[in-house]
N, C-alpha and C positions, 0 to 999 in steps of 0.2 A: 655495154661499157665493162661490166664486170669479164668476158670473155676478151676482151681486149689487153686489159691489167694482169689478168692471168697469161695469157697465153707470153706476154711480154716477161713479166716476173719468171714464170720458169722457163723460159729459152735463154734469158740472162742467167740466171741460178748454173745451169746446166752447162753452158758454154764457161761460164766462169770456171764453174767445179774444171772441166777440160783443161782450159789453159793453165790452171792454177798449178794442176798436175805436173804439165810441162816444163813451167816456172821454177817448181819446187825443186823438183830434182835435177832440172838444169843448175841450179844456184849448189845443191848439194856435191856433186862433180864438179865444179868450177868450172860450166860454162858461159860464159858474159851475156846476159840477158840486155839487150840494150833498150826494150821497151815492152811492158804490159801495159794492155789496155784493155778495159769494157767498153764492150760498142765498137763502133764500127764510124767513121766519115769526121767533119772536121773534129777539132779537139776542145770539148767546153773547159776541163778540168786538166792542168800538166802539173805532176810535182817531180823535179828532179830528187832521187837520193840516190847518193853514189854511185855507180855507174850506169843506172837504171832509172828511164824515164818512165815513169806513172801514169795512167790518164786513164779519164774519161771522155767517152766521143758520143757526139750526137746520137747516131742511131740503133736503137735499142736492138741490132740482129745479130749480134754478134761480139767476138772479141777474139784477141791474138796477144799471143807471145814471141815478140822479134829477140832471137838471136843470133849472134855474132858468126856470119859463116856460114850460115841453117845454108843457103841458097845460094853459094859463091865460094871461092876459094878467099881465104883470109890468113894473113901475113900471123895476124893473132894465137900467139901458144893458147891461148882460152877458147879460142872460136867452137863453134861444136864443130865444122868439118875436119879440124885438127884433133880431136879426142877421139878417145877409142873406141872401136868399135861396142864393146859392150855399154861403153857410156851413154854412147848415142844410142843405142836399143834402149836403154831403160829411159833414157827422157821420153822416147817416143812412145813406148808404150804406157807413158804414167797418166799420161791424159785420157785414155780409155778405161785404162784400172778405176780411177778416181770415181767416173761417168758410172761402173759396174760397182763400185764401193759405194758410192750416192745410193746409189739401188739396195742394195742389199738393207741398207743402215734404215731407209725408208720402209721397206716390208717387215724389217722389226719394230717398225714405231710401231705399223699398224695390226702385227700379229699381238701386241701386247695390248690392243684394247679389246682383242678375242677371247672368249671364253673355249668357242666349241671350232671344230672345222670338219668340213668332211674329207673321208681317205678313201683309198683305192681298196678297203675292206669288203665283202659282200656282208652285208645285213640281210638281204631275203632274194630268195628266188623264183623268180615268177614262174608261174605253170606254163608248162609247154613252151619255153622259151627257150630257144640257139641253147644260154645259158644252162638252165634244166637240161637240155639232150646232151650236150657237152658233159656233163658230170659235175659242175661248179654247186659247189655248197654255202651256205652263211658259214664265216669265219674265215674264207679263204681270202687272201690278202694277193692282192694282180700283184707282180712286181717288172711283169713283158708284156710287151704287145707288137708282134711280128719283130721280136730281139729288142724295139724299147724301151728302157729303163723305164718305169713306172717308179717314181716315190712319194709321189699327192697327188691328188686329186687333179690337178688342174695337165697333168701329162695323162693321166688316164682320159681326160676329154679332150685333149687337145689328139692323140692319135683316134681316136671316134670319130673326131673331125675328120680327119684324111682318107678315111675309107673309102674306096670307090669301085666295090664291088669282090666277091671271090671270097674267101675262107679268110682266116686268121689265126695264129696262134696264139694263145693265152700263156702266160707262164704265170703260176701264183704260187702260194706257201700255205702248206695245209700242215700243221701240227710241226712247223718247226722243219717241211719236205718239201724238197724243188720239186716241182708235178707239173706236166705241160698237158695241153688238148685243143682241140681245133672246132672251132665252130666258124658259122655264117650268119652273120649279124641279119635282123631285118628292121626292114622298114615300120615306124609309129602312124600313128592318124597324123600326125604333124609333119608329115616326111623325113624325121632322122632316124638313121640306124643304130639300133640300141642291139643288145647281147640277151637284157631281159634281167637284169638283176639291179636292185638297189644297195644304195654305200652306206657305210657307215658312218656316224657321226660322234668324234674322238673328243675326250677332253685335255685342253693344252696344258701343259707345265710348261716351267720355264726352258727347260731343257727343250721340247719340242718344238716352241713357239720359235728358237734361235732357227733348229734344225730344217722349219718350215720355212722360212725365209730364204736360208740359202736354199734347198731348194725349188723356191720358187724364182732366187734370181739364179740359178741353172736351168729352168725350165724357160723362164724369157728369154735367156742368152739363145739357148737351142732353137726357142720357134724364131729364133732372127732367122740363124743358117740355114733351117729347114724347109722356111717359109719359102725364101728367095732361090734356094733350091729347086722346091714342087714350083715356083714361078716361070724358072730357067727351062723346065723338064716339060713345062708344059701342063701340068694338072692344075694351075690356076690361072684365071685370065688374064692378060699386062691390064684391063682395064680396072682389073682391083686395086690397084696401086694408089696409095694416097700419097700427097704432097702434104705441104708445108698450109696450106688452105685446110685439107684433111683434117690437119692434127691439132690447129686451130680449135674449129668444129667444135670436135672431140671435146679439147678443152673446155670451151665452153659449158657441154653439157653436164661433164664431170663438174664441174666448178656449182652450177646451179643442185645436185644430186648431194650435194655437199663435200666439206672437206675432207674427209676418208677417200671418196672418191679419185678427190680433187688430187690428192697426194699419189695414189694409187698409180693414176694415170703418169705421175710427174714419174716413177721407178719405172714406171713401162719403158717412157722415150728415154730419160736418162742409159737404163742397158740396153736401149735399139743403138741412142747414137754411138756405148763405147765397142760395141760389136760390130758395128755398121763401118767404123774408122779402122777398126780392124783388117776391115778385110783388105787382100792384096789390090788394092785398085789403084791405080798413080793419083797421087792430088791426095788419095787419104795416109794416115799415118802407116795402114797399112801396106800401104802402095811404095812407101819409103822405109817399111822395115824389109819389103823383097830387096830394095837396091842393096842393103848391109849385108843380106844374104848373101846377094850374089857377089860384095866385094868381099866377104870372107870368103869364099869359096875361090874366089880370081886371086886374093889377095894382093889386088891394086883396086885404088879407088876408081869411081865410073865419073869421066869428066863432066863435073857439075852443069854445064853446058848443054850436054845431051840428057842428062836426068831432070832437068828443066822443063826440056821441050818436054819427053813423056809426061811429067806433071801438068804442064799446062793444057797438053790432049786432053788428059783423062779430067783435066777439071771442066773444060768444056762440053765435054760429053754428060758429067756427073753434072752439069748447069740443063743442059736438053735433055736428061733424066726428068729432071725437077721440075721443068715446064710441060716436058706431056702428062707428069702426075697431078699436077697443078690442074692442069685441062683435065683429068678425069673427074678431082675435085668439083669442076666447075660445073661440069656436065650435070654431076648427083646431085649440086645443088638445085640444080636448075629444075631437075624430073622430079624431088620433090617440093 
């Protein structure tokens, strides 16, 4: 029950934050909103206020913001197909900002009930370690790894993770000096490949707690593109792929580990989904900020018509995404 109530609560939370975004800045620009809604199927709740219909709908997966034009040619000076081009940029991208704003504003609740955190500092060097032969000393602060920015902890683990064999460069700061070196990570008793040194453990001000935050919602935003990247390129399985089942799950177990967790996990999907809308795919915001692209660039609009039909490709496809991820879901669940 408790995984049920959560996973609901923040899929509404989050898709709201979304649409809100839309809303807001559609109404800022004066484009005619003619209907928000939470939820998704028939309508328990309508409240008309001026020219914008209200509601709430049955089923807890979703929500939208209809407006005037989005998907048609419209006679209306307010319509969003009739507004400028950068108008319509900024409504479209307001609903991803929001998604990444939600995030960021969450990783500061939770860096403010931190004392200490670990950094990409070395604190000690093990004997005879890649790190040891390399030259790397305690005090030396990583801030690359094969050219990636390194600024917390959680990018210094996260490229550890993608290692898959061969040398590396390190780039760190030794007394205030850029200094690179190359070592080869190896293998633990537990099969991961470490360097051979241990981090250090910083204490927060308020000042760092903000700075920890944003970067850690730039290090989320990054393992989105990265991840689906090493997906595309082939260094990770399609069968890792999780759906909507997945993320579930997840919820779940975060929810039971407690609320820190529970919140934790809500800034994760919160910057998957405003990065994920991002991208150039048709059906996502991203997919309809390439058509703006290319009608500045043509400088005539692309007949709503044929930008349709694309959307509705790519939404199909983006549906048989979701169903074989679903099925991988099912699969884990099943083998455990």
């Amino acid at each position: 029950m408790i995984t049920a109530i959560s996973a609901v609560v923040i899929f509404l939370l989050l898709i709201l934050v979304h649409e809100f975004g839309h809303f807001a800045t559609a109404k800022l620009v004066g484009i005619k909103v003619t209907e928000f809604s939470i939820g998704m199927g028939p309508a328990i709740i309508k409240k008309q206020k001026g020219e914008t219909l209200y509601s709430v709908r049955a089923l807890p997966i979703g929500g939208f913001c209809n407006m005037e034009g989005e998907d048609s040619e419209s006679e209306d000076e307010r319509a969003f197909s009739n507004k400028s081009i950068l108008s319509r940029f900024v409504v479209l991208v307001s609903g991803a900002f929001m998604n990444i704003l939600t995030g960021f504003l969450i990783f500061i609740i939770i860096m403010f009930t931190q004392q200490q955190a670990y950094t990409p500092t070395v604190s000690t060097v093990l004997e005879n370690s890649p790190a040891q032969h390399a030259g790397l000393m305690p005090g030396d602060k990583i801030t690359r790894i094969n050219g990636a920015k390194i600024h917390i902890q959680n990018d210094f683990a996260f490229e550890m993770s993608r290692y898959r064999g061969g040398e590396i460069k390190i780039g760190y700061l030794r007394d205030g000096k850029k200094q690179n070196t190359i070592l080869v990570p190896e293998q633990n008793d537990e099969g991961r490949y470490i360097i051979g040194i241990n981090n250090s453990i910083k204490q927060l001000t308020f000042t760092s707690k903000i700075a920890d935050s944003f970067y850690m919602t730039v290090f989320t935003s990054k393992a989105v593109i990265v991840s689906l990247a090493d997906l595309l390129a082939g260094r990770h399985s399609y069968k890792d792929m999780s759906g909507p089942v997945g993320i579930i799950q997840h919820i779940g177990v975060a929810a039971k580990e407690g609320i820190l967790d529970l919140i934790g996990l809500t800034a994760f999907i919160t910057i998957n989904l405003g990065v994920f809308n991002l991208l150039p795919i048709p059906a996502l915001d991203g997919g309809r900020l390439m058509f703006l692209i290319v009608e500045a660039v043509r400088r005539k609009k692309i007949p709503p018509e044929k930008e349709g039909l694309v959307h509705f490709i790519g939404f199909a496809l983006l549906i048989l995404l979701m169903i074989f991820a679903t099925t991988n879901d099912i699969g884990r669940f099943f083998k455990k």
